[in-house]
C-alpha positions as CSV (number, residue, x, y, z in Angstrom):
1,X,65.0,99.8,102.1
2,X,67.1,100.4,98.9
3,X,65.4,99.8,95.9
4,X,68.1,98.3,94.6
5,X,68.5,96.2,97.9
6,X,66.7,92.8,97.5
7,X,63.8,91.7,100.5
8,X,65.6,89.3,103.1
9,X,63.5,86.6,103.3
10,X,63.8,84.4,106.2
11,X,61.6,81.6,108.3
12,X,59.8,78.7,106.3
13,X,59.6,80.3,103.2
14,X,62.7,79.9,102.4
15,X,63.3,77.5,99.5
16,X,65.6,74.2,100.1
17,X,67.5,75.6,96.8
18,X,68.1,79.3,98.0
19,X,69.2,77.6,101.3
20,X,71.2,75.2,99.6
21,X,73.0,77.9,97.6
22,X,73.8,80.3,100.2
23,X,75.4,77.3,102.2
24,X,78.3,76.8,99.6
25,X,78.6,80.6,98.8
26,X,79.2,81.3,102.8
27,X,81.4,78.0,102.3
28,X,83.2,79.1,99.8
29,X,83.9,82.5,101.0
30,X,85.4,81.0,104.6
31,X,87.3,78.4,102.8
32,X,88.8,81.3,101.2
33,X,89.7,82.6,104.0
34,X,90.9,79.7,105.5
35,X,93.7,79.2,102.8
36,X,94.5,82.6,103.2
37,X,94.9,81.9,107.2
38,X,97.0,78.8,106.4
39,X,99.3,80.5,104.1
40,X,100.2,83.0,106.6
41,X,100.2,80.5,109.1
42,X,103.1,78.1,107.1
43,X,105.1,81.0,106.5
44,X,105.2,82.3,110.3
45,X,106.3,78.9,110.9
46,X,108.9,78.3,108.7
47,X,110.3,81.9,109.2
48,X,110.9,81.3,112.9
49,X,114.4,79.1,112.3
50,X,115.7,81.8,110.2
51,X,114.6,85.0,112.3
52,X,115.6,82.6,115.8
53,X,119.2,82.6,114.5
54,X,119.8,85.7,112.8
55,X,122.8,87.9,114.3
56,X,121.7,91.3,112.0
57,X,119.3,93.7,112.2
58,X,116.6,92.0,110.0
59,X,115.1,94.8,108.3
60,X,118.7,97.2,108.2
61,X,121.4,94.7,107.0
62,X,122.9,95.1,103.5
63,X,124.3,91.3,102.6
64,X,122.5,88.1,102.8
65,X,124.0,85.4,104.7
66,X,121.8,82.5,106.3
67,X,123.9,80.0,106.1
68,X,127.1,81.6,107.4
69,X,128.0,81.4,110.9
70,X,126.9,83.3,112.6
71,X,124.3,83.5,110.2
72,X,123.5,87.4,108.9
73,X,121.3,88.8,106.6
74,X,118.2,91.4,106.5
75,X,115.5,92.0,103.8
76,X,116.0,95.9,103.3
77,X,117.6,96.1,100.1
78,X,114.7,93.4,98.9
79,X,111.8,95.3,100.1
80,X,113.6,98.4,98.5
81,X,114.1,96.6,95.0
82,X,110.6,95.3,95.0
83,X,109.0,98.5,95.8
84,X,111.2,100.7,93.6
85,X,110.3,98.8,90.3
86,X,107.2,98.3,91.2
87,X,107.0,101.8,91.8
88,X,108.7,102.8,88.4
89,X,106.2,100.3,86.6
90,X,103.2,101.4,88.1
91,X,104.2,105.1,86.8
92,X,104.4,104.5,83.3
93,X,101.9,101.5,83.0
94,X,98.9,103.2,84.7
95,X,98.7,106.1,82.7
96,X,99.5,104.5,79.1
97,X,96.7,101.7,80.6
98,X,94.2,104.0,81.4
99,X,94.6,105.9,77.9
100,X,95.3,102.9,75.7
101,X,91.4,101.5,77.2
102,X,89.7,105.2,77.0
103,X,91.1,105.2,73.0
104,X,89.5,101.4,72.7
105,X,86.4,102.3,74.1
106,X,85.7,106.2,72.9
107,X,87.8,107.1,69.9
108,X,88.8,103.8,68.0
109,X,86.8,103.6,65.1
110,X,85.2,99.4,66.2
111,X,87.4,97.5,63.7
112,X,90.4,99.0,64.8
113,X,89.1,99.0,68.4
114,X,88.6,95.3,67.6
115,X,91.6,94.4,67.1
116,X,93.8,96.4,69.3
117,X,91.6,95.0,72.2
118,X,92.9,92.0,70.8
119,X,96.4,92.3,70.7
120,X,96.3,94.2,74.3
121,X,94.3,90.6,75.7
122,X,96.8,88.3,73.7
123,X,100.1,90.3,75.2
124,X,98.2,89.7,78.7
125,X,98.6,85.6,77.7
126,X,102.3,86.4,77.0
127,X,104.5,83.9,80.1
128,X,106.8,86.3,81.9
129,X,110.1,84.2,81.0
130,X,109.7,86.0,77.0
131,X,109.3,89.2,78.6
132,X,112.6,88.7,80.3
133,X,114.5,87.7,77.5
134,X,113.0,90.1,75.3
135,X,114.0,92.7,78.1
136,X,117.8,91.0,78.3
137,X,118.9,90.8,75.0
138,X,116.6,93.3,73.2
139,X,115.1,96.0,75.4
140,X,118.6,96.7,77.5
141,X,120.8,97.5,75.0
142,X,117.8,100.0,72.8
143,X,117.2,101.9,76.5
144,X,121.1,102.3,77.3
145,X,121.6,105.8,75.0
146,X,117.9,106.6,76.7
147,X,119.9,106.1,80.2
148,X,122.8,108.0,79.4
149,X,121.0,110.8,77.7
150,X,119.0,110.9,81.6
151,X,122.4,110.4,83.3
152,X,123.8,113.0,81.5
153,X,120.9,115.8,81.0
154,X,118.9,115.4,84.4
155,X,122.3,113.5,86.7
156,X,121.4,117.0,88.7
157,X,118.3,114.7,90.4
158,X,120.1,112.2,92.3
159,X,118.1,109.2,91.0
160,X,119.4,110.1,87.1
161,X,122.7,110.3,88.0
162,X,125.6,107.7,87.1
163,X,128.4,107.4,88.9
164,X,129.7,104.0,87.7
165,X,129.5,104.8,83.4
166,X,127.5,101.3,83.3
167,X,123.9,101.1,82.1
168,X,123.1,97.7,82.0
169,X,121.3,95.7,84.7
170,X,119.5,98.8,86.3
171,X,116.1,99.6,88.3
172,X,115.3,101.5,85.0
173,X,115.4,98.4,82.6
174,X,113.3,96.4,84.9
175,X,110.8,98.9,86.0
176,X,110.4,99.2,81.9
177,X,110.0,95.3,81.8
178,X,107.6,95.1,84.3
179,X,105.8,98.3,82.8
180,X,105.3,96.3,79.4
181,X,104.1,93.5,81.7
182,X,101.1,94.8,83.6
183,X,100.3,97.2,80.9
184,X,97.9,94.9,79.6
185,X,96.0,93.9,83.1
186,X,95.3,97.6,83.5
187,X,94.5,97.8,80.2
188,X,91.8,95.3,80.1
189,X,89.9,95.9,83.2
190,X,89.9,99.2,82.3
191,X,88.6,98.9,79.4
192,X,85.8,96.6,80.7
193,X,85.0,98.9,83.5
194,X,84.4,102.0,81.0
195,X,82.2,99.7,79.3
196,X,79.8,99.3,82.6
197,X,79.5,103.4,82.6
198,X,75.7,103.4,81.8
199,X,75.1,104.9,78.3
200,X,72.3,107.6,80.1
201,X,75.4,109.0,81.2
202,X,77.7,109.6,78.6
203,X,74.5,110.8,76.0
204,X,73.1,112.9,77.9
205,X,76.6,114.7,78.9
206,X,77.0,114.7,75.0
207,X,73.3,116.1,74.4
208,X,74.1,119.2,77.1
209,X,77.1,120.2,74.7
210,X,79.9,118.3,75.8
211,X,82.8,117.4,74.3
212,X,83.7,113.8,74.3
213,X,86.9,115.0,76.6
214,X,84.5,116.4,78.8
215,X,82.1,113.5,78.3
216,X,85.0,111.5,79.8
217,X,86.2,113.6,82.4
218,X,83.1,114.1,84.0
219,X,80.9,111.1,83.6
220,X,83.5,108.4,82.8
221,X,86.2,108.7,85.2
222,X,83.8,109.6,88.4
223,X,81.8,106.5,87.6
224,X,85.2,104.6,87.0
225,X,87.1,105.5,89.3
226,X,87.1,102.5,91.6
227,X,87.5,99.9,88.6
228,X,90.9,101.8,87.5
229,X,91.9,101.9,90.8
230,X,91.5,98.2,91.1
231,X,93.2,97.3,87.5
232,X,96.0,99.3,89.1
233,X,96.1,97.3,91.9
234,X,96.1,94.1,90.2
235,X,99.1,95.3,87.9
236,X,100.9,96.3,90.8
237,X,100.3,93.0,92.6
238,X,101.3,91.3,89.4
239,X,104.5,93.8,89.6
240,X,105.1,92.9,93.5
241,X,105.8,89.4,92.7
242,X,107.2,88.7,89.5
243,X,110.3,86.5,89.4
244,X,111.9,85.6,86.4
245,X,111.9,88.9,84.1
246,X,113.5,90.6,87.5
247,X,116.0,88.0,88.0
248,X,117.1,87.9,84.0
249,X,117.4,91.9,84.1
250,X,118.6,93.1,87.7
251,X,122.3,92.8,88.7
252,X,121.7,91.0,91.9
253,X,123.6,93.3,93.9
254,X,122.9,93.3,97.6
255,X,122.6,97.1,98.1
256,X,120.3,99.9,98.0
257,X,120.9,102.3,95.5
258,X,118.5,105.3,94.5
259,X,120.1,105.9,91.1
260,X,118.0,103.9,88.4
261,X,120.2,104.0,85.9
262,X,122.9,102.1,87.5
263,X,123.8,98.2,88.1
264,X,121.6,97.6,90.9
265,X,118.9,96.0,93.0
266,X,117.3,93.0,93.7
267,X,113.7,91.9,94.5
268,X,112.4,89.2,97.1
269,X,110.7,87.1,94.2
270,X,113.8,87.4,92.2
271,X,116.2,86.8,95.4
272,X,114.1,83.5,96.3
273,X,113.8,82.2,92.7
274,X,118.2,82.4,92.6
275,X,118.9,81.3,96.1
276,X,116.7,78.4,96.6
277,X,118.7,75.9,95.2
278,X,121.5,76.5,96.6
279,X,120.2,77.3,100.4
280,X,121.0,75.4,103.1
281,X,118.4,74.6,105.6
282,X,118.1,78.0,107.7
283,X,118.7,79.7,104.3
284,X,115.3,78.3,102.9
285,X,113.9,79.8,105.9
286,X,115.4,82.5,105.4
287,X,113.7,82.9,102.1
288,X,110.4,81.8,103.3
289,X,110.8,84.8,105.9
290,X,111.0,87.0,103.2
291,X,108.5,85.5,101.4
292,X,106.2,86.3,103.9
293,X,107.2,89.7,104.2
294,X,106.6,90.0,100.4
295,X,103.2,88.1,101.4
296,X,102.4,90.9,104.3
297,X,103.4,94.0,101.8
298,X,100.8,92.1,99.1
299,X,98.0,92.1,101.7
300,X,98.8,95.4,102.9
301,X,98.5,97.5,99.8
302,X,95.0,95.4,98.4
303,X,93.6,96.3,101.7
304,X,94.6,99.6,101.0
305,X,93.3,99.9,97.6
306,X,89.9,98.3,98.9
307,X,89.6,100.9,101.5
308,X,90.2,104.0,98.8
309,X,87.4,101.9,96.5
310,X,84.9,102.0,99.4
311,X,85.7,105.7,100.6
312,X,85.1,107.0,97.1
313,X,82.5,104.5,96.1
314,X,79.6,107.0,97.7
315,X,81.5,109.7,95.2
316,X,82.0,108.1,91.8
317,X,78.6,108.5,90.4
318,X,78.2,104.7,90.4
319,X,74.5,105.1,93.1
């Protein structure tokens, strides 16, 4: 047995409140997973209309029309345009997250630390409808000469490159928004998690000559490592579905485009928050099909960061 395992103890001498207790916990645990089960269950069921009576290729077509007839429409260029800013996001908000938390915890003198823990916490609170006007009428038009400079220096890697002169309304601006968004989540659990690296650790690393870089790099991050994979994980499920900052900044245009510094994109958060009100019956189900698809991509990449936690768990240090 594990000497961090605690003794199973079973038969009469188990006490009416340990029994009590692990009641509601297992409880609590399956009602989780019940809710879970009855989410994915609704939208299965409320798809079927919409997938029944589509005439495209679900997961090819370029347009989006439910309610026409014949009715038409796939989810590709949503599934791109949520993936691509997310993408973007995760790219510049994991890195600046990870080193914004190792300054806080290991270089910040502790008043400063103090409050710039703070202030990353309270931009956390912030609601995602001021990060989208902030990003609209502030944030757009700062990044433009940023885009063009890109467009016009490194337009020889197809994703730089504008062909339509416009800068506005692009992958770039919202992957930035969204960026500023989850910068914080990572931020914070970061932060937290470098906090649980025990202090045996980091002073004797610092008593055998080490530098605090070296310190960090190896007995932080191989203790850490699973916590910063799950802050990023959070911020990119925070990413994944966010509605109102995408809709305020992307074009809406029904295509896929690989250039980010073009008019472009859409997301299926963003796509369902627009189209709702106007959607006829099959078109809501239509947008609950694609709601479950963002739903499926969700659950996909959290069970994929759990499985990276658990395969290095054995190799961060943490035992």
């Amino acid at each position: 047995m594990s000497l961090f395992t605690p003794p199973r103890i079973t038969g009469s001498s188990v006490r009416p409140g340990d029994r009590n207790f692990r009641f509601t916990t297992t409880a609590a645990g399956i009602g989780v997973l019940g809710v879970l089960a009855a989410i994915a269950a609704f939208l299965i069921w409320q798809s079927i209309p919409a997938l029944q009576n589509n005439t495209g290729n679900v997961f090819t077509n370029q347009q989006w029309l439910p309610d026409a007839d014949p009715p038409e429409w796939g989810i590709a260029v949503l599934i791109f345009g949520t993936l691509w800013t997310s993408l973007i996001a995760m790219v510049l908000a994991v890195p600046i997250g990870i080193g914004t938390a190792l300054f806080i915890t290991f270089y910040a003198p502790r008043r400063i630390a103090r409050t710039l823990g703070f202030v990353v916490d309270l931009l956390a609170a912030v609601p995602s409808i001021i990060f989208g006007l902030w990003g609209l009428y502030y944030f757009m038009p700062q990044i433009v000469p940023a885009a063009q400079w890109l467009s016009s220096y490194l337009g020889w890697i197809p994703f730089f490159s504008n062909d339509l002169d416009l800068y506005t309304k692009s992958i770039l601006i919202a992957g930035f928004v969204l960026a500023i968004m989850i910068l914080p989540t990572v931020s914070a659990i970061s932060r937290e998690v470098f906090w649980q690296v025990p202090k045996g650790h980091i002073e004797a690393s610092l008593a055998l000559g080490a530098t605090r870089w070296e310190m960090i790099r190896m007995a932080v991050l191989p203790f850490s490592r699973p916590g910063m994979i799950s802050a990023a994980m959070l911020g990119l499920g925070r990413a994944l579905g966010e509605t109102i900052a995408v809709a305020l900044i992307l074009s809406a245009v029904f295509e896929i485009n690989w250039q980010i510094t073009e008019p472009s994109g859409n997301s299926i958060a963003a796509n369902i928050a627009l189209k709702w009100g106007e959607a006829a019956s099959n078109g809501r189900s239509a947008l609950i099909a694609t709601g479950m698809a963002l739903f499926f991509i969700t659950l996909v990449v959290n069970m994929t960061a759990r499985w990276v936690v658990n395969r290095r768990r054995d190799f961060s240090g943490a035992n």
